[in-house]
N, C-alpha and C positions, 0 to 999 in steps of 0.2 A: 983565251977561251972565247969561241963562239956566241952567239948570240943564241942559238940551234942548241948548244950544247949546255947553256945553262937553265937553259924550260925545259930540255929533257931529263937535267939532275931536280929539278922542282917538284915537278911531278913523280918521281921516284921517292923523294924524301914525303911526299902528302900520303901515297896511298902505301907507302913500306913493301917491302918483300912480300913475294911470293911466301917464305918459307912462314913470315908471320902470320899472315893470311891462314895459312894452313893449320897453324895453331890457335889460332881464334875458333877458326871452325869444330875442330875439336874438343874449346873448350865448349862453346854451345852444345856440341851433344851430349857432351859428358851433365850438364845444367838442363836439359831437357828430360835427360834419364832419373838426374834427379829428382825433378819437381813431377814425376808421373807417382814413383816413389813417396815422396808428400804429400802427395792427394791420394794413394792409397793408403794411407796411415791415419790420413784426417777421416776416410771414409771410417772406415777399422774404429775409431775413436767414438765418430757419430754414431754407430750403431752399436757402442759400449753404452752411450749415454741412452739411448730408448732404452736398450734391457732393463735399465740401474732402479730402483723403484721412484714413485712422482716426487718423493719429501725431497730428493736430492734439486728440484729443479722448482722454481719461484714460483707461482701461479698465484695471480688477486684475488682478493674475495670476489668483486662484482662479475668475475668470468670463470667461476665454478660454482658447482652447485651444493648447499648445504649439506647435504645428505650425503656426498661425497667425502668430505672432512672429517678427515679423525683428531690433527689435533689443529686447531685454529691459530695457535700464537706461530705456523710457520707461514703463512698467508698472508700477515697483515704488513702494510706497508705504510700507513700512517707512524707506528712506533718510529722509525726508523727518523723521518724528519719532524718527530717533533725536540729531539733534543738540540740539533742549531738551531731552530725557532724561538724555543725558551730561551736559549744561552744571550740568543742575539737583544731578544724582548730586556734581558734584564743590563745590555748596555746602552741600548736607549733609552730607560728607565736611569739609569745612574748618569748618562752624559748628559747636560740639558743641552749642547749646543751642535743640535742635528738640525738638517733643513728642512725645512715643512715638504718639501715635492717628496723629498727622501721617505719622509715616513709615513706621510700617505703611499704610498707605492708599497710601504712594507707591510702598513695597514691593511692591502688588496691582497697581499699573502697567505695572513694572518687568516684572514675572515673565509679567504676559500680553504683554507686546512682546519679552520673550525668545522665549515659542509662536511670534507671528506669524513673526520672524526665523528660527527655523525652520521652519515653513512654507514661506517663500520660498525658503531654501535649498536646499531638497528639489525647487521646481520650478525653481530653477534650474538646478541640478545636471541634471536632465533634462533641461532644454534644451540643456547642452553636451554631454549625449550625445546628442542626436538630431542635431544639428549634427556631430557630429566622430566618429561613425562610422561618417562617407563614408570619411573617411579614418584610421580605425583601428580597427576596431570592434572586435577584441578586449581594448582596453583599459580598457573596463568592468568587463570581468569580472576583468581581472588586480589594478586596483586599484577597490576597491568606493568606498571614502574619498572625501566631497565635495572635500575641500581638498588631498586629493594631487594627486587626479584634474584639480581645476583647475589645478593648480598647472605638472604633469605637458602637458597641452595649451597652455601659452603656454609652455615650452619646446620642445617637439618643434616644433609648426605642421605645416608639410609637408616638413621635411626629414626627422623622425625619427632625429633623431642622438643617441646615447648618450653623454652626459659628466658622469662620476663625480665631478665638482665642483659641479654645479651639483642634483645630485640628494641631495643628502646627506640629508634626509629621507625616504628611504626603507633600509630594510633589506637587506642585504646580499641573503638569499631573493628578494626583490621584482625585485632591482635586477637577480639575474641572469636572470628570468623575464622581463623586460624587453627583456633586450640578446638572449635568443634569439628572441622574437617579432618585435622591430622588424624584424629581416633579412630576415622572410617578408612584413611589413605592407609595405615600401617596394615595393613590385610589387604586393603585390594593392590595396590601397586607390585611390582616384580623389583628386587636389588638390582644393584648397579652391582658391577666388579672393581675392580679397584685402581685398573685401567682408566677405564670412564668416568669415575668420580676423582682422578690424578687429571683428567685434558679438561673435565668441567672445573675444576679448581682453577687450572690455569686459563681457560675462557675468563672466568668471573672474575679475579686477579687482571686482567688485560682490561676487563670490560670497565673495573672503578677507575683503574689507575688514567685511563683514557677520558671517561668522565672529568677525573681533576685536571687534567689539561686541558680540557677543553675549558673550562673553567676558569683558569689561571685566562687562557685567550680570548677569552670574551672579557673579563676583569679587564683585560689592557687596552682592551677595544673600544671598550666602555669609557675608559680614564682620558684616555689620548683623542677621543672622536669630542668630547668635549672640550678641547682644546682645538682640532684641527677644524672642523663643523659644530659650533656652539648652538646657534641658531636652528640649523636641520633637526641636532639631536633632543633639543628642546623641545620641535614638534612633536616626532615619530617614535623617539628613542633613539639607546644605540646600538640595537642588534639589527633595526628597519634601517638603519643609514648608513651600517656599513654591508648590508644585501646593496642596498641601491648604488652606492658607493664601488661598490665589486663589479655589481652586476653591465655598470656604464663603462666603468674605465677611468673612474678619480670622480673628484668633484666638477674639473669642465666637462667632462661628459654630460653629467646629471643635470649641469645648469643649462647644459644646450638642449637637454631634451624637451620636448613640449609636455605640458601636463596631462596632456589626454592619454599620451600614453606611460603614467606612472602607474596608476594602476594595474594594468596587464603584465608588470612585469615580473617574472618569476610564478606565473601561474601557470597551472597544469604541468608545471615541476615536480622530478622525482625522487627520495631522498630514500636509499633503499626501496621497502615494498610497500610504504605511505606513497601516495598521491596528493597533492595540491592541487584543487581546481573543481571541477564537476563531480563531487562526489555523490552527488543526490539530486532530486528536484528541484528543490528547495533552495539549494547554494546559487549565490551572483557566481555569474560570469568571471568576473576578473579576482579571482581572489588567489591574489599574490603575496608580494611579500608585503603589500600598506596595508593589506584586510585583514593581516596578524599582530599589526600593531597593536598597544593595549588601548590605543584612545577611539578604534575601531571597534574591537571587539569589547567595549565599555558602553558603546551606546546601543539604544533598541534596533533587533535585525530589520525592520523596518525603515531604517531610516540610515542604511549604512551605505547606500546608493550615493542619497546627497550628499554622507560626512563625506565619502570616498573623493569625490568628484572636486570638495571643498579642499579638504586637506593636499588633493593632488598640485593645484594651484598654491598652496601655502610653501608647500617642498621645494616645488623649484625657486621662488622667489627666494627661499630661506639660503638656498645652493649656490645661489648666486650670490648674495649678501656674503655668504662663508669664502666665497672665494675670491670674492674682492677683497675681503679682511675689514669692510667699513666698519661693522659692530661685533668686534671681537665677545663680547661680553654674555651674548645668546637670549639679550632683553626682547628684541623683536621676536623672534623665535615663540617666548616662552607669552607676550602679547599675542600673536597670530594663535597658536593654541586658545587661549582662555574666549578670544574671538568665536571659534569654530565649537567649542563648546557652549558657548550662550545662541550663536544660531540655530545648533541641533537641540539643544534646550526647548529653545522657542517654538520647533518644529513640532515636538512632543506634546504643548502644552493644549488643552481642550479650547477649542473656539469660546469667547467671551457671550454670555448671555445678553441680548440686545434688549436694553428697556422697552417698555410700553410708555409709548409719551401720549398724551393728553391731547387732546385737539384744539389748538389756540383759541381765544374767545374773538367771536365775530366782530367786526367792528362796525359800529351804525354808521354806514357812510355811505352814498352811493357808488355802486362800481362802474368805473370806467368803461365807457361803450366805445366803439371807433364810429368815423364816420368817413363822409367821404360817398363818391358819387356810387360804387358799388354796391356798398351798404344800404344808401338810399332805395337804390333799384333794389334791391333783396326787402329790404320794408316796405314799400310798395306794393310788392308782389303779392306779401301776406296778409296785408292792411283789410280790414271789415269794405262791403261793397255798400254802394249809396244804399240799396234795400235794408240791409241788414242795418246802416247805422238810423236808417228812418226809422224802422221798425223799434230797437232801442228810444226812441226822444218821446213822450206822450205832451199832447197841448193842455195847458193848464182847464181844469174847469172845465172840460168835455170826457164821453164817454169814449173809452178806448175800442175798435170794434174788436173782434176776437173769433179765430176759428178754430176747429179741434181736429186734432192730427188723427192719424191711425191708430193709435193708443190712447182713445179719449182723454189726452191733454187740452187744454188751450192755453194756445198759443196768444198774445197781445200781438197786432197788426200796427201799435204807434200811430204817428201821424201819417198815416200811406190812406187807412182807412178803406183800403183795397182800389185803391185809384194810384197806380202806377206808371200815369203817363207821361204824369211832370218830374218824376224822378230820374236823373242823369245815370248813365249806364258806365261804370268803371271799368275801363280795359287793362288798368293794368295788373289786375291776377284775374284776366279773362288765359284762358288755355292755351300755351303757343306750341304751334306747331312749325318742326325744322323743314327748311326748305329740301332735305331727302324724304323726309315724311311726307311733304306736297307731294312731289314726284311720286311717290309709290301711292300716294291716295288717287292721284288723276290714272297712273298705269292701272290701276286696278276697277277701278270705277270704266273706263273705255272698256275692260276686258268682259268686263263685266254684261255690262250693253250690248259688245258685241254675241257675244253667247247668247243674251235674250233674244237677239234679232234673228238669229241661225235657228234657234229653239221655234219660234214663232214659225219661220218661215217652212221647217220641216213638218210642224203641225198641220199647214194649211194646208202642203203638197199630197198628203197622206187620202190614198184611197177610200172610197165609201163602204160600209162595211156594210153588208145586205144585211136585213133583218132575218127573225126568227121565222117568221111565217112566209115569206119570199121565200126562205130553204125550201122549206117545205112542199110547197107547192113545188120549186125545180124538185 
C-alpha cells in the first residue's frame, strides 16, 4: 500500500461516512423538535403555577405585607432551621472534645438565628394584633409583651372571661386592669369567626414555641461564650459579645478593631419595625449594641458618653486577652468592670466642699527687701528732697518760723527759717524727661515762635483803618 493510499484511508475512518453523517443530522433535528416541544410544556407549566393560588408558593415574612396574610405559620422560615440548630447545640453540649475555632464559628450561627427569630417575632406579634383588635383593641396597649399578649389571646378568644387561674403570669396591676377593661370590650368589640380565631391560635402557638428557642439559644450562648470569651463576657455580658462577636467575624475581628469604633456598631439597626439609633432628641449618637448593655443602661443618662467610650477600650483589650487564651479564667474581665464602675461612680459624686482656712499668724520679722543698683536708683527717685528733710529737723532751743497755707494751716519751715540758699538741690527725683520728649519739646517750641513771628509780621503790614469822623467828612 501506498503512502497516498494509507492518509486517504485515515481520514475516511476520522470523519466516517457520508451515510453516517446523514444520520446524525437527522437525529439533530429530530432533538431540536424535541426540546421546542420541552419549552412548550415548561411554558404550559409556568403559567399553571401563576393561576394555582399564592399558599402553594413560599414567600418570607420581611417581603410581604401583614395585612396580606391569612395564615402566618405558611411564611416562616426560621421554624424550619431551627431543628438542625438545636440537634447540633445538644452534641456539642454532650461532646466536650470540639475545637474552639469550630465553635466559635457555630457560636456566629447561632447568634444571627437568634436576630432572625426575633425578627419574626416582632411581625408576628403584629400580625396577632392586627388580627384581634377587631375584637379587643385595647389589649395592646394594656399588655405591650409578645408572649403575654399571645398568650392572653388564646385564652380570652371571643368570650373574654377573666380567670385568675389560668392567668397567673401576669401581675396582680395587670390582672386587675384587665378585669376592668374586659366588661367594656365584651360589647364594644365585633367576633372573630372561627376561621380567624383557628390562624390566631396557630400565630400564637408559633410565636411561644419560637420564644423557647430562642431561649434554649441564648442559654448556649451564654454557657459556651463564658468559656470561649471569659473576659469580654465578664465586661459586657453575653448577649453584647456575641452581637460583637457576630457582628466582626470571630473574636480576631473584634480584637483588631479599634475602640472608637465599638460603639457605632450595630446602631441605627433594624429588627422588624423597632429602630435602634436616633429615636428622639434626646438619644447618643451611637447607641448600638454596648449602649444596651446592662452596665450602660445601669449608670446616669448623663454620664453614659464617658462609660461608653471607657468600656469601649476595656472590650478590645478584653478580645484580645480572650483570644490569646492568656487568662482563661475571666479575673481581668471581671477587674476592668468593677474599675469602670468606681470611675463612673466618681464622676457622679458632688464636688467636695473646700474649707475656709485661717490666715497664718504674722511673723515679727523683717521682710526681705532686694537690693541692688536698680532698686537703689528706684529709692533715690522717691526719697524726701533736701527742703523737705530741712523742713522736718527743728534746732534745739530756738523758735521754729512758720507759715500758713491756703487752708489756714501752719506749716513749721524747720531749720530753712525761710533761707533757702545754702540748701543743696536733689536731682535725683527732679522730673526726667526722654530724649523723644526733648525732641518734640524743641519741634514745638520753634513752631511755636515761628507762628508768633508770622502773626506779628501780618499785624504790622495791615492797612490803616480811617476813623469815624474822616468817613464822614469823605
Amino acid at each position: 500500500m501506498s503512502l497516498d493510499q494509507a492518509l486517504l484511508d485515515d481520514l475516511d475512518s476520522d470523519f466516517g461516512s457520508s451515510d453516517e453523517q446523514q444520520q446524525e443530522l437527522q437525529e439533530t433535528e429530530v432533538d431540536t423538535n424535541n426540546i421546542g416541544q420541552i419549552q412548550g410544556i415548561e411554558e404550559e407549566q409556568e403559567k399553571d403555577q401563576l393561576n394555582q393560588p399564592s399558599s402553594t408558593t413560599f414567600i418570607p415574612l420581611d417581603r410581604i405585607q401583614i395585612d396580606q396574610i391569612q395564615d402566618i405559620t405558611d411564611h416562616t422560615a426560621v421554624s424550619t432551621k431551627l431543628q438542625p440548630v438545636l440537634s447540633q447545640i445538644h452534641q456539642y453540649l454532650s461532646n466536650k472534645f470540639v475545637s474552639k475555632q469550630e465553635e466559635s464559628q457555630f457560636l456566629i450561627t447561632v447568634n444571627a438565628l437568634s436576630l432572625e427569630i426575633t425578627n419574626e417575632i416582632i411581625i408576628i406579634h403584629n400580625f396577632i394584633k392586627l388580627r384581634y383588635q377587631k375584637r379587643y383593641p385595647e389589649l395592646e396597649t394594656l399588655v405591650p409583651n409578645a408572649i403575654e399578649y399571645a398568650k392572653l389571646v388564646q385564652i380570652f378568644g371571643n368570650e373574654l372571661k377573666i380567670n385568675e387561674d389560668s392567668l397567673y403570669f401576669l401581675g396582680k396591676e395587670k390582672l386587675l386592669m384587665l378585669t376592668m377593661s374586659t366588661h367594656q370590650a365584651q360589647t364594644a368589640g365585633t367576633n372573630l369567626t372561627e376561621t380567624q380565631l383557628t390562624q390566631l391560635n396557630k400565630a400564637c402557638e408559633l410565636l411561644i414555641s419560637l420564644e423557647e428557642s430562642k431561649r434554649q439559644l441564648l442559654s448556649y450562648i451564654s454557657d459556651r461564650l463564658t468559656v470561649l470569651a471569659p473576659n469580654l463576657t465578664a465586661i459586657v455580658g453575653p448577649t453584647v459579645s456575641s452581637q460583637l462577636i457576630t457582628i466582626l467575624g470571630g473574636l480576631e475581628g473584634l480584637a483588631k478593631t479599634p475602640s472608637c469604633n465599638i460603639p457605632s456598631l450595630g446602631s441605627k439597626s433594624t429588627v422588624g419595625s423597632l429602630t435602634f439609633g436616633r429615636s428622639g432628641s434626646t438619644s447618643l449618637v451611637n447607641e448600638g449594641y454596648l449602649f444596651h448593655s446592662d452596665l450602660v443602661q445601669d449608670m446616669d443618662p448623663s454620664f453614659r458618653k464617658q462609660a461608653m467610650r471607657m468600656i469601649a477600650g476595656k472590650v478590645i483589650l478584653a478580645a484580645r486577652i480572650d483570644f490569646s487564651g492568656s487568662i482563661p479564667d475571666g479575673s481581668q474581665g471581671l477587674k476592668w468592670r468593677k474599675e469602670v464602675e468606681s470611675k463612673v461612680e466618681k464622676l457622679g459624686e458632688a464636688p467636695e466642699n473646700s474649707k475656709i482656712k485661717a490666715l497664718p499668724v504674722p511673723k515679727d520679722m523683717k521682710a526681705k527687701k532686694r537690693a541692688g543698683r536698680k532698686v537703689r536708683k528706684l529709692k533715690a527717685k522717691f526719697e524726701l528732697s533736701e527742703l523737705r528733710k530741712a523742713q522736718n529737723v527743728m534746732m534745739f532751743g530756738q523758735r521754729e518760723n512758720t507759715v500758713t497755707d491756703a487752708y489756714g494751716e501752719e506749716i513749721g519751715l524747720g531749720i530753712t527759717n525761710g533761707n533757702m540758699a545754702k540748701i543743696p538741690v536733689n536731682v535725683n527725683n527732679k522730673a526726667k524727661v526722654t530724649k523723644n520728649m526733648k525732641g518734640r519739646l524743641e519741634k514745638s517750641r520753634i513752631e511755636g515762635k515761628l507762628t508768633e513771628d508770622i502773626f506779628n509780621q501780618d499785624f504790622i503790614n495791615l492797612p490803616a483803618v480811617p476813623s469815624v469822623s474822616q468817613g464822614k467828612k469823605q
